[in-house]
KOLPAFI-171240 format. One record per residue: residue number from 1; z, x, y of N, C-alpha, C in turn; residue in one letter. Coordinates in steps of 0.2 Angstrom, whole numbers. Example, Ala and Ser with C-alpha at 12.3 -4.5 7.8 and 13.67 -1.06 7.14 Angstrom:
REM residues 2
   num    n_pz    n_px    n_py   ca_pz   ca_px   ca_py    c_pz    c_px    c_py   residuo
     1      39      66     -28      39      62     -22      39      66     -16         A
     2      35      64     -11      36      68      -5      39      64       0         S
This chain:
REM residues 162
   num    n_pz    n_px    n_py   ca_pz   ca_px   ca_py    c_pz    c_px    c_py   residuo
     1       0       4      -6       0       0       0       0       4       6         X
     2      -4       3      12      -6       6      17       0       5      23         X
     3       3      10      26       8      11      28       4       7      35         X
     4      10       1      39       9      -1      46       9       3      51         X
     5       5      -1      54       4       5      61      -5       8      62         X
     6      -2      10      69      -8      13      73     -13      18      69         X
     7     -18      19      65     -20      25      64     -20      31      69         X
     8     -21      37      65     -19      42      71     -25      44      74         X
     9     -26      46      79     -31      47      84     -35      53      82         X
    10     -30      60      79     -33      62      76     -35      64      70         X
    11     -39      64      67     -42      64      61     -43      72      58         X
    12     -44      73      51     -46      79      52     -51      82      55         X
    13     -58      78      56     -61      82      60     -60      85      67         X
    14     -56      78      69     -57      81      78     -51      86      76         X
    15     -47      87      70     -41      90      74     -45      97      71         X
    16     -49      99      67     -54     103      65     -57     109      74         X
    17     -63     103      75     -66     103      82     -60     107      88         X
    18     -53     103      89     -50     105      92     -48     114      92         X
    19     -46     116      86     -46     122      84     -51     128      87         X
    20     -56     123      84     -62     129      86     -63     128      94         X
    21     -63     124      96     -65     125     104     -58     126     107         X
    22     -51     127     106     -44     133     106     -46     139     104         X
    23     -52     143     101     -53     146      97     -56     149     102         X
    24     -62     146     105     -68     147     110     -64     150     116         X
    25     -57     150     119     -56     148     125     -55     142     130         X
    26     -57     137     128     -56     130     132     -48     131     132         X
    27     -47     127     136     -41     124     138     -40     117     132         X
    28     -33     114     134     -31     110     131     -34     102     133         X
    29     -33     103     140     -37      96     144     -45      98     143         X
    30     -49     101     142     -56     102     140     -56      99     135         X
    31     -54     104     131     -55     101     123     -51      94     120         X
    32     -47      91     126     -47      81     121     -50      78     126         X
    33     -52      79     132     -59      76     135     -64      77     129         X
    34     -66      81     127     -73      83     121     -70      78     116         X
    35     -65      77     113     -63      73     105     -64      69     108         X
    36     -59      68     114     -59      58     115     -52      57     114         X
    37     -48      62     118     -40      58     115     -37      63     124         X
    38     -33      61     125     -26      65     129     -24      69     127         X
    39     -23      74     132     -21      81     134     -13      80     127         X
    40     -11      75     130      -1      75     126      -5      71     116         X
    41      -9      69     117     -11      68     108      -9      75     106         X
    42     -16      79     109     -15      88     104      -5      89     103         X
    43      -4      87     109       4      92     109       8      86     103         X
    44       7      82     105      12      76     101       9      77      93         X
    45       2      78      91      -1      77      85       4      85      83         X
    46       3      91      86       6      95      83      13      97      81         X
    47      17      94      86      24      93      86      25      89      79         X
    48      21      82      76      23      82      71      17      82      64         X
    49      13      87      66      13      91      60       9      99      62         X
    50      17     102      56      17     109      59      11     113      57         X
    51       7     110      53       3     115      50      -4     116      55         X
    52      -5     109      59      -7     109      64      -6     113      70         X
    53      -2     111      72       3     115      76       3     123      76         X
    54       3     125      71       2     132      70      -4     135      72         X
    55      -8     130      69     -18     132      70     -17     131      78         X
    56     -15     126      83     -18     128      89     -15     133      91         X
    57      -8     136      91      -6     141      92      -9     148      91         X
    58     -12     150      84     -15     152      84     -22     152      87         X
    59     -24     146      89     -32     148      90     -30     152      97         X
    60     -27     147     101     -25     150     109     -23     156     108         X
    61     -17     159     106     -17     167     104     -24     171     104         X
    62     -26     168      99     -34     171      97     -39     173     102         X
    63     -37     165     107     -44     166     110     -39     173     117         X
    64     -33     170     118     -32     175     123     -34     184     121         X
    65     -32     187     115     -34     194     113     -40     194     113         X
    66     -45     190     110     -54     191     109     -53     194     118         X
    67     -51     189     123     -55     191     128     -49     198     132         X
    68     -45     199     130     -42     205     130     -45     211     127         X
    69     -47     210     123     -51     214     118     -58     216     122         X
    70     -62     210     125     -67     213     127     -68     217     135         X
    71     -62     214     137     -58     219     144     -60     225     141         X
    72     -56     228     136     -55     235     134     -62     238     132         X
    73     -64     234     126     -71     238     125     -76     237     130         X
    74     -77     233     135     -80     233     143     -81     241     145         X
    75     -72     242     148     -71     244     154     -73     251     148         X
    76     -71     250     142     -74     259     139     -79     261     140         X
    77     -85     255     136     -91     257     137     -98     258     143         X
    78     -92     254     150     -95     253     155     -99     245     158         X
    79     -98     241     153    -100     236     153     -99     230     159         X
    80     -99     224     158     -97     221     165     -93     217     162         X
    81     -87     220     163     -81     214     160     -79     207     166         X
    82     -81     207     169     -79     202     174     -77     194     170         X
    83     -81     193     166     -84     187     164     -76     188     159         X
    84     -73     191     156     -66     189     151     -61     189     157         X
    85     -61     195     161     -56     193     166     -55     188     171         X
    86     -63     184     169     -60     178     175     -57     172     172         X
    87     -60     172     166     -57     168     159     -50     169     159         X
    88     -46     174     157     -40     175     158     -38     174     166         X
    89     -39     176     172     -36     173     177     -37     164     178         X
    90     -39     163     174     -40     156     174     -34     152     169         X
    91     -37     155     164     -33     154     158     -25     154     157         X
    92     -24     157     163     -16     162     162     -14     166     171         X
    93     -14     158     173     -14     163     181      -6     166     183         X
    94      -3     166     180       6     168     183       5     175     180         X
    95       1     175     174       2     182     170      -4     187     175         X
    96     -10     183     174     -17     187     176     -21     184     182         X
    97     -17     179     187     -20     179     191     -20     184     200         X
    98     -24     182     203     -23     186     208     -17     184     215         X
    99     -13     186     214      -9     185     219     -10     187     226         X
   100      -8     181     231      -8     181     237      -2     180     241         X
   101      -1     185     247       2     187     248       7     184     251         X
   102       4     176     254       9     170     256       9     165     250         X
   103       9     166     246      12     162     243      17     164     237         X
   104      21     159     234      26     160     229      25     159     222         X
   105      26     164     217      27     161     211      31     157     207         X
   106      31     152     201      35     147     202      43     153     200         X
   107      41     156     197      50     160     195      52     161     202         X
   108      48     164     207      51     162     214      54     156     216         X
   109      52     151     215      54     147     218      57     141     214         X
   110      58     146     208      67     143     203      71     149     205         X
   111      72     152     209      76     157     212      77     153     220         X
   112      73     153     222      74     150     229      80     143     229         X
   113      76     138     223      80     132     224      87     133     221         X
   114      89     139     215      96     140     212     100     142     220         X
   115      96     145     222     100     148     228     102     143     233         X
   116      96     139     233     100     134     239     104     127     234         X
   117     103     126     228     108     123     226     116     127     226         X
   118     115     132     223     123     136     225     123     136     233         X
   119     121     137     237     123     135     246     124     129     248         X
   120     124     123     243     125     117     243     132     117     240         X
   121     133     118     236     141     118     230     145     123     235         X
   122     141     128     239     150     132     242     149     129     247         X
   123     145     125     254     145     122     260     146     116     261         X
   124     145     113     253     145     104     257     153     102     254         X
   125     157      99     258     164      98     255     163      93     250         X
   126     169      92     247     168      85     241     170      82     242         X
   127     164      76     241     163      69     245     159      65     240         X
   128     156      60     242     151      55     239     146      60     243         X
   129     145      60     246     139      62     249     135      70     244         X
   130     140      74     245     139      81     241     136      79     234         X
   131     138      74     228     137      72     222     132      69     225         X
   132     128      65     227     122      61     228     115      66     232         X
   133     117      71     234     115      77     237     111      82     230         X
   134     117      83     227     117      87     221     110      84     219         X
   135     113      79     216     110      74     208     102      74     211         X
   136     100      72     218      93      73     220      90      78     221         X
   137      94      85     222      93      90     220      90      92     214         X
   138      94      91     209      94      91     201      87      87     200         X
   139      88      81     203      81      78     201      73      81     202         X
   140      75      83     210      68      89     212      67      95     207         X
   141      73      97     206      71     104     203      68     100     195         X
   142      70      95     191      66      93     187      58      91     186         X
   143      57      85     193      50      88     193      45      90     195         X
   144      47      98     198      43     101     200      42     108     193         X
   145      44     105     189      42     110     183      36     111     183         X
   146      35     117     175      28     120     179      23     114     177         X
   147      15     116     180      12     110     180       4     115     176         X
   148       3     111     172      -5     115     171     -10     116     176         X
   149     -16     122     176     -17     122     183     -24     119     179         X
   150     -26     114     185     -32     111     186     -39     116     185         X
   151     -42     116     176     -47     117     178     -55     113     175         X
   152     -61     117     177     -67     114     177     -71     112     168         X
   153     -71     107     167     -76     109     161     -82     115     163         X
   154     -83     117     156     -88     122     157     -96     120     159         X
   155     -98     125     163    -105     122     167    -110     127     165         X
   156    -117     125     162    -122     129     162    -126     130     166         X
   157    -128     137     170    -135     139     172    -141     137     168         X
   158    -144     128     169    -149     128     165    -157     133     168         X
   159    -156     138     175    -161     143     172    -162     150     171         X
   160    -154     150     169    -153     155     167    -156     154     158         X
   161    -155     149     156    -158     145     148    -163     146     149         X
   162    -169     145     153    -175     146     152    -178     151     149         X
């Protein structure tokens, strides 16, 4: 007898398909726009099954070394590695992005906001006001957690195809 409920969104094949375009370098939002499901499917499909879950970990490992990898044989051979390093600043902008010199990065500014929460606990006396203060504090620093950065589906030069 066939268990009630939803069937699952992912099947093997997409979860298949998903792998390999994890595999390619796509992003997570890429790649379930292309299947046909939500970004939190992949996440939720692998949280409850590991076996899955290991494979997208994997593949994203994978595809970040490939393009590590072609950095290094690039820069040896003399080649033009631009094309992996922009992938990785893309891919991974906290680790390999180009930082600017007005702006902050988010462990900055979970440093910034600890700081003014503790200047809040030693200046505000205790009150109703100070707890109501905090707790919206508390709220802020919850959701400005980190955020995926927005990126493009992949686009083809159709004349460079020709």
């Amino acid at each position: 007898m066939a268990t009630p409920g939803r069937p699952p969104v992912l099947d093997h094949v997409k979860k298949r398909e998903i792998v390999q375009l994890l595999t390619m370098g796509f992003s997570r939002r890429v790649t379930a726009r292309y299947v046909g499901c939500a970004t939190s499917t992949i996440q939720n499909t692998a949280d409850r099954d590991a076996e899955f879950g290991e494979q997208v970990r994997q593949a994203e490992r994978n595809a970040e070394i490939a393009s590590l990898n072609n950095i290094h044989l690039a820069a040896r051979e003399g080649k033009h590695w631009q094309a992996a390093a922009w992938f990785l600043e893309r891919k991974n902008p906290q680790e390999f992005g180009i930082r600017r010199p007005n702006l902050i990065s988010s462990d900055q500014l979970d440093e910034l906001l600890a700081r003014v929460a503790q200047f809040l606990l030693e200046e505000l006396p205790e009150s109703v006001n100070r707890e109501a203060i905090l707790h919206r504090l508390e709220t802020l620093i919850r959701t400005l957690g980190p955020q995926p950065p927005e990126e493009s589906p992949p686009t083809v030069n159709h004349d460079d195809a020709l």
